[in-house]
C-alpha positions as CSV (number, residue, x, y, z in Angstrom):
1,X,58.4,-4.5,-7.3
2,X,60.4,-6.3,-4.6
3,X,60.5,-9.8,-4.1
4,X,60.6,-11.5,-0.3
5,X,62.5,-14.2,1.6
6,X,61.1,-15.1,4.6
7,X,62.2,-17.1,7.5
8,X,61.6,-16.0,10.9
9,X,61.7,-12.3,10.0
10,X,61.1,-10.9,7.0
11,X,63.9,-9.7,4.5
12,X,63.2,-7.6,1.3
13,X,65.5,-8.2,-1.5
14,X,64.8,-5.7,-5.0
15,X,64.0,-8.2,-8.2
16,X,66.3,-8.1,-11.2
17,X,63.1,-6.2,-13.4
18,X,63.4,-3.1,-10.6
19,X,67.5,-2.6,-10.7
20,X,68.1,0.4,-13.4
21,X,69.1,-1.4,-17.2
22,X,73.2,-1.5,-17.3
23,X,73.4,0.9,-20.3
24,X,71.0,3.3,-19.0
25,X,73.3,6.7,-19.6
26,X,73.6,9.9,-16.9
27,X,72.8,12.6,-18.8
28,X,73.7,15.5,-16.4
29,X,75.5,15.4,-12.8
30,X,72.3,16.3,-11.1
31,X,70.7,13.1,-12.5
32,X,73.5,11.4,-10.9
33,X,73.5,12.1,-7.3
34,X,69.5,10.5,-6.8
35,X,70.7,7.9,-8.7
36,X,74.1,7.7,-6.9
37,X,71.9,7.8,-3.2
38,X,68.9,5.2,-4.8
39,X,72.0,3.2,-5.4
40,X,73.5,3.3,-2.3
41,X,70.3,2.6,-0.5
42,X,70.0,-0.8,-2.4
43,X,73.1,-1.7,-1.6
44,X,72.4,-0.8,2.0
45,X,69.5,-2.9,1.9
46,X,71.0,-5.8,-0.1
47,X,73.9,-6.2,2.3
48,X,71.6,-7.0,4.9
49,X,69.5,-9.6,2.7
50,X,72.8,-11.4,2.2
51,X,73.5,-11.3,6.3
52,X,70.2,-12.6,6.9
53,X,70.3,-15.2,4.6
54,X,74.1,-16.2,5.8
55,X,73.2,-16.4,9.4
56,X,69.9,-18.5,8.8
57,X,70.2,-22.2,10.4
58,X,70.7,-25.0,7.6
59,X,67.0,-26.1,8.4
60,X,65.3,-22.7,8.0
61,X,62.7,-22.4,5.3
62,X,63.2,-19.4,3.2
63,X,60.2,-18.1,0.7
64,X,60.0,-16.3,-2.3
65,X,57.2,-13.7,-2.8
66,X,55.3,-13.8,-6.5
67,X,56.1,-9.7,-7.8
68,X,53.2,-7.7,-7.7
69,X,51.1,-10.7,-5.4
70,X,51.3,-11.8,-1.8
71,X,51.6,-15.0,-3.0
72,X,54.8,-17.0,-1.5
73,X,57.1,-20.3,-2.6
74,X,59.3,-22.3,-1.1
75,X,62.9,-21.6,-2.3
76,X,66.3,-22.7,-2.0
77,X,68.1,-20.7,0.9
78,X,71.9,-21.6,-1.2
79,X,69.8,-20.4,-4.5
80,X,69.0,-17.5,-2.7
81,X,72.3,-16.5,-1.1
82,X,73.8,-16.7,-4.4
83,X,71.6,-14.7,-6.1
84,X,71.7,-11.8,-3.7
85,X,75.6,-11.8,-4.0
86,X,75.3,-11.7,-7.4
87,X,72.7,-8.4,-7.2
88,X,74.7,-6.5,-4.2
89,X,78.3,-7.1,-7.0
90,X,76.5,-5.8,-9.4
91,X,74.5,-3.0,-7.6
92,X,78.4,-1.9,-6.5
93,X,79.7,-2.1,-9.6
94,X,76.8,0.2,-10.5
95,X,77.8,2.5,-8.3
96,X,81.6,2.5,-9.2
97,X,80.9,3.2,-12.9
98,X,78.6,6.1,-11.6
99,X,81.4,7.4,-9.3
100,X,84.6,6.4,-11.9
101,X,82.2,8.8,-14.5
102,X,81.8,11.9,-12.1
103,X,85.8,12.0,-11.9
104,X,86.5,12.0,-15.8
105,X,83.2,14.7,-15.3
106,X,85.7,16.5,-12.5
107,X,88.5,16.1,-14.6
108,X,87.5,17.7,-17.9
């Protein structure tokens, strides 16, 4: 479940619906570290949505793919650009809850 910009290459950006739900509990350390790595991943990956989309030229179209179609729309690059900021903040912030819990876990 991943939706697309395209321009002259293709980017993939993760949709809100495939990122993990923000109350969704670790229940053990070993849950943690796939999580932790599937987390770091899509933040890998969503960095270099938001440098594509930075370095486009004003006039460059950017499209939108349909989840679960190959179906494409025109979309705002600006719309765009701020949206995937506002998934890579909180894919990070995620990951520092994730890593702020395994202290206290270290701690105890």
């Amino acid at each position: 479940m991943r939706s697309r910009y395209r321009s002259s290459r293709s980017v993939e950006m993760p949709s809100r619906g495939s990122q993990p739900e923000e109350g969704a509990a670790l229940s053990s350390a070993d849950n943690s570290t796939p999580h932790k790595e599937d987390l770091s991943s899509k933040i890998k990956e969503q960095k270099i949505v938001v440098d594509e989309l930075s370095n486009l030229k004003k006039n460059r179209k950017v499209y939108r793919q349909q989840q679960n179609s190959n179906i494409f729309f025109l979309a705002d690059r600006t719309e765009m650009l701020s949206e995937s900021k506002n998934i890579l903040d909180e894919l990070k912030k995620e990951y520092q809850e994730i890593e702020n819990s395994e202290k206290t876990k270290i701690k105890k």
